[in-house]
BALOMAR-312380 format. One record per atom (N, C-alpha, C, O, CB): x, y, z. Coordinates in steps of 0.001 Angstrom, whole numbers, plus 500000, padded with zeros to 6 digits. Last residue first. Glycine has a CB too. Example, Ala and Ser with C-alpha at 12.3 -4.5 7.8 and 13.67 -1.06 7.14 Angstrom:
BEGIN
512850497750507080513670498940507140512900500030507870513409501138508039514084499402505725513190494310507800512300495500507800513200496700507800514236496681508465511308495527509046
This chain:
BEGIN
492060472698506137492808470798506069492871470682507481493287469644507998494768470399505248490695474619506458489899473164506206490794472217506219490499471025506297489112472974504858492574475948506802491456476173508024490427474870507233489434474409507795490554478251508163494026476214504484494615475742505425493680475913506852494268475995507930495941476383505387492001477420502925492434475957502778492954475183503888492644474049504253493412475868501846492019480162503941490937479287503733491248477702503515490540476874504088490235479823502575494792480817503300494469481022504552492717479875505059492459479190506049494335482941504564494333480747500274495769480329501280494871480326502719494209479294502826497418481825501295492312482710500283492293481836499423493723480375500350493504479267500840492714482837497689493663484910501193492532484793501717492447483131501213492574482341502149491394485984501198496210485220499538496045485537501075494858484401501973495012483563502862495409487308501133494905486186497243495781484612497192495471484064498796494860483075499201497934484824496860493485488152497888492843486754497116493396486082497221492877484974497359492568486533495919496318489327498387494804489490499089494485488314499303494785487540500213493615490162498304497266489560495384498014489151496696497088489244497926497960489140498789499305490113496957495410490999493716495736489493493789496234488872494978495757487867495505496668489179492869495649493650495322494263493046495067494548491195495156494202490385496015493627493674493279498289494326494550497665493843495803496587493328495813496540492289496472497520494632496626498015494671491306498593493343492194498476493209493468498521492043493862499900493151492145496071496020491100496075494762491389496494493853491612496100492734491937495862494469491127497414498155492280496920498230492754495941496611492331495204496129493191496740499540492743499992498474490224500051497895491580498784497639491748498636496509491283500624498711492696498457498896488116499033497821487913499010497230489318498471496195489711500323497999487252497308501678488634496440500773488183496917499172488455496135498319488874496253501113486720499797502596488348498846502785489721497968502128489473497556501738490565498282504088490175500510502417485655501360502080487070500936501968488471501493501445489436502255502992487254498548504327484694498814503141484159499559501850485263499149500715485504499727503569482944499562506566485704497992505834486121497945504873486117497501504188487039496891505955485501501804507103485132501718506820486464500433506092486858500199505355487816501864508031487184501266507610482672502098506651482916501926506114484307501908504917484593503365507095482660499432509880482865499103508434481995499797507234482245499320506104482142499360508565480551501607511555483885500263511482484722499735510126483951499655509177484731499091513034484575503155511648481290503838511155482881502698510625483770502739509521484312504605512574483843501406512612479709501745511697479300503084511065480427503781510084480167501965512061477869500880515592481198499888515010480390500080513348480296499142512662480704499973515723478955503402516852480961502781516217482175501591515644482088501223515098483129502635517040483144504096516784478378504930515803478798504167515747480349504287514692480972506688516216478662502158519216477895501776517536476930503036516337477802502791515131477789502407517745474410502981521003479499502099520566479589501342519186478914500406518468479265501764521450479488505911521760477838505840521031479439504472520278480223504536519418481101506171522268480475504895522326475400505555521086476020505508520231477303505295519082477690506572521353476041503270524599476677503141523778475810503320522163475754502554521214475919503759524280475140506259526052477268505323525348478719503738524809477849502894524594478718504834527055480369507456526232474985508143525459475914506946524870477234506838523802477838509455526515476503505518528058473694505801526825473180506314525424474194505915524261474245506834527204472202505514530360475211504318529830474813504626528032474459504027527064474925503779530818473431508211530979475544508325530548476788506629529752476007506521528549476245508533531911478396508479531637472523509795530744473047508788530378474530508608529160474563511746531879473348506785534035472555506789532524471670507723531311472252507382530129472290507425532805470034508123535632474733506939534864474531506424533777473867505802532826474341506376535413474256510723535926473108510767535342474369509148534764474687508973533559474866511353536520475480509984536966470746510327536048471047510249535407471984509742534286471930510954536074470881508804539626471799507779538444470919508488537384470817507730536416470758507287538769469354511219540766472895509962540743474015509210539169473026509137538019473460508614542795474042512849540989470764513479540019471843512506539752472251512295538539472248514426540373472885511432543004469048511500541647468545511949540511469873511457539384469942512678541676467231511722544833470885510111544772470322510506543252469452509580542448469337509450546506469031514091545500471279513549545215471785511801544691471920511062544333472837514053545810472124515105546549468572515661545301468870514403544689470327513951543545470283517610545614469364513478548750467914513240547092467182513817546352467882513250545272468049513786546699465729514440550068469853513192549576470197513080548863469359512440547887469752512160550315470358517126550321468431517273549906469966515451549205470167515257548053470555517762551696471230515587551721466178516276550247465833516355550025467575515365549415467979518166550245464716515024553934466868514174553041466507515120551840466015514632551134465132513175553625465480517520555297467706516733555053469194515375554253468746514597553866469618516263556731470107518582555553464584518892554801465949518411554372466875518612553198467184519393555154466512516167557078463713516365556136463590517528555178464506517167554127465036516420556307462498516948559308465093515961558621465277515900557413464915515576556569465750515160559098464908520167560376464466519621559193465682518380559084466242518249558849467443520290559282466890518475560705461726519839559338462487520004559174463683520026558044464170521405559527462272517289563021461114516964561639461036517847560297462112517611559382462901517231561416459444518565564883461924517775564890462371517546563524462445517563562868463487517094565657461955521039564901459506521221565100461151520497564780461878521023564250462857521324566159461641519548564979457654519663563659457634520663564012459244520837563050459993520423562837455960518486567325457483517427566483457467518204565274457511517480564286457392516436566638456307521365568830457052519941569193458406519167568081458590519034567693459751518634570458457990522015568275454362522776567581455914521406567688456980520716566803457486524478568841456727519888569017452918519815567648452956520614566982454203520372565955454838520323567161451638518016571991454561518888570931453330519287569839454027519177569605455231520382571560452563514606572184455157515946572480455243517249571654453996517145571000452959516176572055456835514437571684452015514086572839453050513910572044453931513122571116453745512909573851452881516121570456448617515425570102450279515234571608451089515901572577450726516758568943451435515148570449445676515299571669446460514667571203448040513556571365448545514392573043445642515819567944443270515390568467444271515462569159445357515913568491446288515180568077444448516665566489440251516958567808441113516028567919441804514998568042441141517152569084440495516619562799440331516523563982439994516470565316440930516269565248442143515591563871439335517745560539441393518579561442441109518318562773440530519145563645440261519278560911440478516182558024443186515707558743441841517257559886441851517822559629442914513699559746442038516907555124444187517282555831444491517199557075442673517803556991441603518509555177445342517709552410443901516402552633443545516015554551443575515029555074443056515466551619444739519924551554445426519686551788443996518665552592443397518856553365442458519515550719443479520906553151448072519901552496447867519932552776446165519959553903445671518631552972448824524025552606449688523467553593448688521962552733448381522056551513448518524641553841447140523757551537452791524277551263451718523428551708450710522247551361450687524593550030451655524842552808456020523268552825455022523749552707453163524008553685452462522199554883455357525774552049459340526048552140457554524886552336456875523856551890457382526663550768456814527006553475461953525815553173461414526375553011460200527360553674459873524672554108461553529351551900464205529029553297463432528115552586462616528205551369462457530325554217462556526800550081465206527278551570465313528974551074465576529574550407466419526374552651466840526206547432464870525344548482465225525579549948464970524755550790464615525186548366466445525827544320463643526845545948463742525917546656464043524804546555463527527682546722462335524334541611464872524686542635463647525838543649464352526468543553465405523119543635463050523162538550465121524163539029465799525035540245464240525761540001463276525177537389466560520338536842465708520926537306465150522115538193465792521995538529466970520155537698464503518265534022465853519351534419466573520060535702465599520337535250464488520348533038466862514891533660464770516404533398464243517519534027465465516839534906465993516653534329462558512256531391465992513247533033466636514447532528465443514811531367465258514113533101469085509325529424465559510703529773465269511153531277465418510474532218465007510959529354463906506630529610465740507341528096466366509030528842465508509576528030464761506347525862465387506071532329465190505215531765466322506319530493466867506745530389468017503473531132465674508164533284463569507100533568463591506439532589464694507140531640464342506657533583462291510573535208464097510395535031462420508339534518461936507583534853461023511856533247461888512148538135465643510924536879465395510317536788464194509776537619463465509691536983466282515756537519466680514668538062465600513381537523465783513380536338466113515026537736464139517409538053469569516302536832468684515355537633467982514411538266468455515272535670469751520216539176469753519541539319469733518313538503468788518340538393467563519910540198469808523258541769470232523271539955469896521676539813470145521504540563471106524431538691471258525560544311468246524138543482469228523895542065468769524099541431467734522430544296468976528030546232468746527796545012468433526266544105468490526373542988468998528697544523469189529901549209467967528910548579468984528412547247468203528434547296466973527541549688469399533557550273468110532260549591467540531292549285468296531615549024469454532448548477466960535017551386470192535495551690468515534077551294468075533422552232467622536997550569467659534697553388472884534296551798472485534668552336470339534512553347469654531753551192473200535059555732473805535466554000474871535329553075474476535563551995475017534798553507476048534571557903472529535284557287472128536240556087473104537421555742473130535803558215471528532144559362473381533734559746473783534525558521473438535251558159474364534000560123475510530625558346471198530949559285470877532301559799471594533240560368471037529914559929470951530187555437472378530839555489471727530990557010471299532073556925470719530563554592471015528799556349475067530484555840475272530864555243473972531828554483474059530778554552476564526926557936474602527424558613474715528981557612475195530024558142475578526610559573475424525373555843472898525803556854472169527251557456472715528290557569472065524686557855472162524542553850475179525626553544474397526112554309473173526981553838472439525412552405474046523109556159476121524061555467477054525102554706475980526307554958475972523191554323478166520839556523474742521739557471475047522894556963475712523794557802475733521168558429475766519705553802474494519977554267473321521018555582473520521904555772472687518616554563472622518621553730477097519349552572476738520507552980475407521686552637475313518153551373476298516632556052476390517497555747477771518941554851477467520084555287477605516434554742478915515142554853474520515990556022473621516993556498475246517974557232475134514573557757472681513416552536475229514779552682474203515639553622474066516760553442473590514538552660473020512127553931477314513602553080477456514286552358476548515326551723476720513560552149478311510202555110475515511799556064476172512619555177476468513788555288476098511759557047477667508919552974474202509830553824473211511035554735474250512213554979473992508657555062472201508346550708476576507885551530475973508631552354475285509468552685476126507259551998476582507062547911478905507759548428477817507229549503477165506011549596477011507958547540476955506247546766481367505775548082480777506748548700479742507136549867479798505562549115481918507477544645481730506450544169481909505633545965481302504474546030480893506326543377483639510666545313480928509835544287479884508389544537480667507720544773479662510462542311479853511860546263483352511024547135482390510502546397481444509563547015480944511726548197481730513953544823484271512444544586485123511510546017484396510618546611485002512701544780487387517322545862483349515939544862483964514786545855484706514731546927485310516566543572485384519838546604482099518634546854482028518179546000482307518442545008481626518191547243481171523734547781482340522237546776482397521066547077482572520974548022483355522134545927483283526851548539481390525247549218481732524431548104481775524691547355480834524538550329480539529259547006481328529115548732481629528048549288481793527999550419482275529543549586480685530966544903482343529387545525482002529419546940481994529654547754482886528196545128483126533394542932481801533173544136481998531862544628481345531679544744480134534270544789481607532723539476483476532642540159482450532734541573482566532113541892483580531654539832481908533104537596485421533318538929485659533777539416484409534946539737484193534229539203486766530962535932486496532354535151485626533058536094485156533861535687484316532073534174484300528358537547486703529453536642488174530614536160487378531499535984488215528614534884489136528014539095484711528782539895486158529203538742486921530176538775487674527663540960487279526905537268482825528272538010482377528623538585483584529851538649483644528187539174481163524333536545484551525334535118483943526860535757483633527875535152483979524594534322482125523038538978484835523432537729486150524535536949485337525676536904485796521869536409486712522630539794482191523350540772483029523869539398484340525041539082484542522059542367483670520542537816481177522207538484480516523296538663481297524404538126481298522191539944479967518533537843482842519315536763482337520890536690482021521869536017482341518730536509481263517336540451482550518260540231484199518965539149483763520138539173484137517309539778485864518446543046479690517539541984480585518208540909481798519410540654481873516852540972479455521300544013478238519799544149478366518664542684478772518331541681478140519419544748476847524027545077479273523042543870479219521876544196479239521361544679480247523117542960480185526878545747477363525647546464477493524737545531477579524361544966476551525334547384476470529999545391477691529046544759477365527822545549478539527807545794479745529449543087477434533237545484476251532091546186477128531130545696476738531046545428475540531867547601477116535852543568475633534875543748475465533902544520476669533886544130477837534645542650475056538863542785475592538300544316474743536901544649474676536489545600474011538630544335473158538529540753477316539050542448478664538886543527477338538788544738477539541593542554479659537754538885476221537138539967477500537502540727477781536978541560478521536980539799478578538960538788472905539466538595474256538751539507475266539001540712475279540972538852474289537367538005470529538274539759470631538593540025472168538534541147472670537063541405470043536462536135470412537407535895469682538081537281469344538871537636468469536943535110468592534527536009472933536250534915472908537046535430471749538266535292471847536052532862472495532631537460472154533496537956472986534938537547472967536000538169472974533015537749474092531467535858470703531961536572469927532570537165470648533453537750470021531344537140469180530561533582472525531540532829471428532531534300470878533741534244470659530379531926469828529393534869474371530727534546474561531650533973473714532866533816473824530762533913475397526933535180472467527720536345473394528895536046473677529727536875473309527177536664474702526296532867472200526485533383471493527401534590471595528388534852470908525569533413471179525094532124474986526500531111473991527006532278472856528218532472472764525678529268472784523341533688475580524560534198476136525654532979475792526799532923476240524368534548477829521240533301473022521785534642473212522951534490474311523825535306474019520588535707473685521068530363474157521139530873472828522182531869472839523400531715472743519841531432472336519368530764476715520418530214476237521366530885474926522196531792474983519895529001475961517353532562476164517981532768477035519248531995476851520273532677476836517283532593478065515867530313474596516102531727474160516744532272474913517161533146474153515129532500473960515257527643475196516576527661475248516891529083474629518013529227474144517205526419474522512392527597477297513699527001476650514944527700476336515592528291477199513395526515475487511568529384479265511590529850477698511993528929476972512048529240475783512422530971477321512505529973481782510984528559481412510353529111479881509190529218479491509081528678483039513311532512483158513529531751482355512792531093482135511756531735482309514262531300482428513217536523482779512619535383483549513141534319482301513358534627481129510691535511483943514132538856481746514305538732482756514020537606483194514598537410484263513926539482483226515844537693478126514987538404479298515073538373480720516110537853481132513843538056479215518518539090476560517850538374476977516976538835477716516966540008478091518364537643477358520732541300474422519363541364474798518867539970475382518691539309474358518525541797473565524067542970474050522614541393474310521562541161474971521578540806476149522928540224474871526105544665472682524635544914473267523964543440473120523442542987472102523682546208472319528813545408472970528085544177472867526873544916473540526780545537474599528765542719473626531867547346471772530480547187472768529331546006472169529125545862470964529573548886472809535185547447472058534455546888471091532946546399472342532917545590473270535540545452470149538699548843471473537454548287472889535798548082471730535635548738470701537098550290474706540287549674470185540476548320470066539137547902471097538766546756471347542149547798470543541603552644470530541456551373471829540898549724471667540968548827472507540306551979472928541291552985467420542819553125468627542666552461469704543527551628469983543215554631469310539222554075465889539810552945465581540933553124466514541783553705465840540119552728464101535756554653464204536704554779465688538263554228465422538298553872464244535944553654467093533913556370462120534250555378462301535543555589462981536357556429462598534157554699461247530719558108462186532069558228461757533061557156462575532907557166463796532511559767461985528299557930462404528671557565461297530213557774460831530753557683459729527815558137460547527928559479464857527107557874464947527599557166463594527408555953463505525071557967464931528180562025464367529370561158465086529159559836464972530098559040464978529547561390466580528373563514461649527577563043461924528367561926463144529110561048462705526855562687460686530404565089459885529595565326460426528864564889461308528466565785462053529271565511459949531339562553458685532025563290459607531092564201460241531020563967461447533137563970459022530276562497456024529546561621456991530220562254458130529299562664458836529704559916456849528358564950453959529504564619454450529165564127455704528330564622456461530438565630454446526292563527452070526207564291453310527716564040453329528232563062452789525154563770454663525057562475449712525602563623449065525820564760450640525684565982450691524311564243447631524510559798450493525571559922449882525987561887449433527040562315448958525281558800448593522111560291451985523580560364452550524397560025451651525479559880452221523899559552453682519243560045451331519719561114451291521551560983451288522168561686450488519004561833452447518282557024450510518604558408449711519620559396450039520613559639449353517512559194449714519347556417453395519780556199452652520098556527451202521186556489450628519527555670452890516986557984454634518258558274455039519563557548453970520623558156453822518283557730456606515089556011453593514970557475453273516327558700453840516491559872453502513455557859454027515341553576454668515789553725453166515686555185452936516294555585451943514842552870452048515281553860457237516524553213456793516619554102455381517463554926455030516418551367456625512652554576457341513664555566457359514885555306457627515643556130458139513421556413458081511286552165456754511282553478456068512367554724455571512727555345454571510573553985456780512426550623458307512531549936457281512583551332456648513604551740456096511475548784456935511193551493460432512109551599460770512726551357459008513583552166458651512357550729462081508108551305459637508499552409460237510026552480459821510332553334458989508187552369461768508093548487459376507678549139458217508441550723458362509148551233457492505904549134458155508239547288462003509091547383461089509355547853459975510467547808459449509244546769460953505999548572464493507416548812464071508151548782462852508697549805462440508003548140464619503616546657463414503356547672463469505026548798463321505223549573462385502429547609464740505273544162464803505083544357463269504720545815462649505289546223461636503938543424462852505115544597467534506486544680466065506235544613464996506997545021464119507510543694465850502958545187468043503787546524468118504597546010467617505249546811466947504189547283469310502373542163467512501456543262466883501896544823467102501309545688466452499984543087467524503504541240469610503823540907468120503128541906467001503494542207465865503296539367467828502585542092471827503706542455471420504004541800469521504725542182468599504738541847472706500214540484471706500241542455471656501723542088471240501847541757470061499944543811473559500412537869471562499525538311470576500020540065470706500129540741469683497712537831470980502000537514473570502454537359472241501657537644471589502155537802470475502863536328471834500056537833476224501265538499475957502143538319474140502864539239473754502209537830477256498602535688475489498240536852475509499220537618475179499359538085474049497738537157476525500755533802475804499931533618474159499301534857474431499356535486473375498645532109473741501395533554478257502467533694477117501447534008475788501917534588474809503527532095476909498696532952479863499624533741479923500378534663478339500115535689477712500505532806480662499061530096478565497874531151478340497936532438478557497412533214477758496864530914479024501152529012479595501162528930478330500230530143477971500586531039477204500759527538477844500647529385482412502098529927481925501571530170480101501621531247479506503715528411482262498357527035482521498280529056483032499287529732482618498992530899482358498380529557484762500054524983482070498874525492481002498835527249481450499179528269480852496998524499481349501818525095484296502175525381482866501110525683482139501175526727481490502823524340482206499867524562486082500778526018486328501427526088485358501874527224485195501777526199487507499080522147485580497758523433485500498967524046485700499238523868484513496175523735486726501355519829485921500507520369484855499569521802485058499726522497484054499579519218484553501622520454488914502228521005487915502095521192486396502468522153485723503023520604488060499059519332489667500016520553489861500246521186488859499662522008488152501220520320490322500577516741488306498577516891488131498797518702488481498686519416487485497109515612489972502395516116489380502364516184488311501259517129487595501242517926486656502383515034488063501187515842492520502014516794492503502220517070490465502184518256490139503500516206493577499297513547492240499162514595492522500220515640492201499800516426491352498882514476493583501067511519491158500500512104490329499492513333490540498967513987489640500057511215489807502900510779493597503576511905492313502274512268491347502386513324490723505025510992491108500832510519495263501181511621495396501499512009494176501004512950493555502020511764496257500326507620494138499198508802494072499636510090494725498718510909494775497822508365494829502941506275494526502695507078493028501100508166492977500816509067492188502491505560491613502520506343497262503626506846496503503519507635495534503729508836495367504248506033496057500321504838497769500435505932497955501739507058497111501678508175496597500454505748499275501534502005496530500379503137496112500097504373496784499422505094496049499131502591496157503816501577498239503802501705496676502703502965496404502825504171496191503261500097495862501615500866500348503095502257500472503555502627499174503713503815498893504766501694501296500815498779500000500000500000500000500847501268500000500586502420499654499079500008501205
């Protein structure tokens, strides 16, 4: 009978733990329906005034412009990696800080500053004593355009005094509900590769064309920091939707197992009884 109690706990406690993943999953799927819907709403935006800055800058002198002028003497090199604050994502949290250290290893830690965005990041690179220079947590639950352009002033102002030659970001694209790509770009100094498409006929800008592409750039900057973050947030949701998903079909099919197993013992005591009784009866007639 000790057997059977046994396994009617674990399938209590399974039984648990199944419902606190389904609630996780239901959770996650709210939360991925909005945020996926401010990134998408995002990319058209950013996409825009990629290409409309891209018209304009071939006829800017880029020096002008500090976010476009390119570093080169300390060799110090900024990592922006975006994970989240909470784990039971699978392996999106993963991912992003293998990745991080692969590209760190091959320009040695001590050239790397690293800008953590979310508590995952930031915990795993400060205890094995990575140099951090800024971190961000516990704003994912009210995300919003200033703590991009917060996040976005901070790594302006240590590549403009010139602490960092390059900025780097590491970061889960969302491609679409059951898949994140991992991506890992340049950030700054900014590039905008001549756009072909690009008309050449005479046009009289007001203001002129440096003014309007001064203006532009680091908007568009402080909108790419919120792409990056408007894509990490829909990942991480898809990523945690899917995983406790899982976790709910594997407690689904443990709880079956155990039944199955609880079922078994429980005749075999039954038999062992009957035998009992059966044994015990004979030997009161012989």
């Amino acid at each position: 009978m000790a057997n059977l109690k046994n396994i009617r706990s674990q399938i209590k406690s399974v039984t648990s733990i199944q419902k606190v993943t389904k609630a996780m999953k239901m959770v996650a799927a709210a939360k991925l329906r909005k945020s996926q819907e401010n990134m998408e709403k995002a990319r058209p935006y950013s996409e825009r005034l990629k290409n409309l800055i891209a018209d304009l800058i071939h006829d800017v002198d880029r020096s002008l412009m500090p976010l476009l002028e390119k570093h080169s003497g300390n060799n110090k090199i900024g990592f922006v990696v975006v994970t989240g604050d909470r784990g039971l994502a699978g392996s999106f949290n993963t991912n992003i800080i293998k990745k991080a250290e692969k590209e760190i290893a091959k320009i040695g830690i001590e050239n790397a500053e690293l800008f953590c965005i979310g508590k995952k990041g930031y915990e795993h690179f400060f205890k094995r004593d990575y140099r951090v220079v800024n971190h961000y947590k516990d704003f994912w639950v009210n995300l919003n355009y200033n703590q991009a352009i917060n996040i976005g002033n901070d790594i302006i102002s240590a590549y403009v005094n010139k602490k960092i030659d390059s900025v780097q970001v590491i970061y889960n694209y969302f491609k679409n509900v059951g898949s994140q790509e991992l991506i890992h770009e340049n950030l700054l100094p900014l590039d905008f590769a001549k756009n072909k498409d690009a008309k050449n006929s005479d046009i009289i800008y007001e203001p002129s064309k440096a003014e309007i592409v001064k203006s532009l750039v680091p908007k568009y900057f402080n909108t790419q920091i919120w792409q990056y973050l408007l894509e990490s947030f829909a990942s991480e949701q898809a990523a945690r939707m899917l995983a406790m998903e899982n976790a709910t079909e594997n407690a689904k099919d443990m709880i079956n197992d155990l039944n199955l197993e609880f079922n078994k013992a429980r005749q075999t005591a039954i038999t062992t009884e009957m035998l009992e009784i059966v044994g015990g009866a004979e030997a009161l007639s012989n």
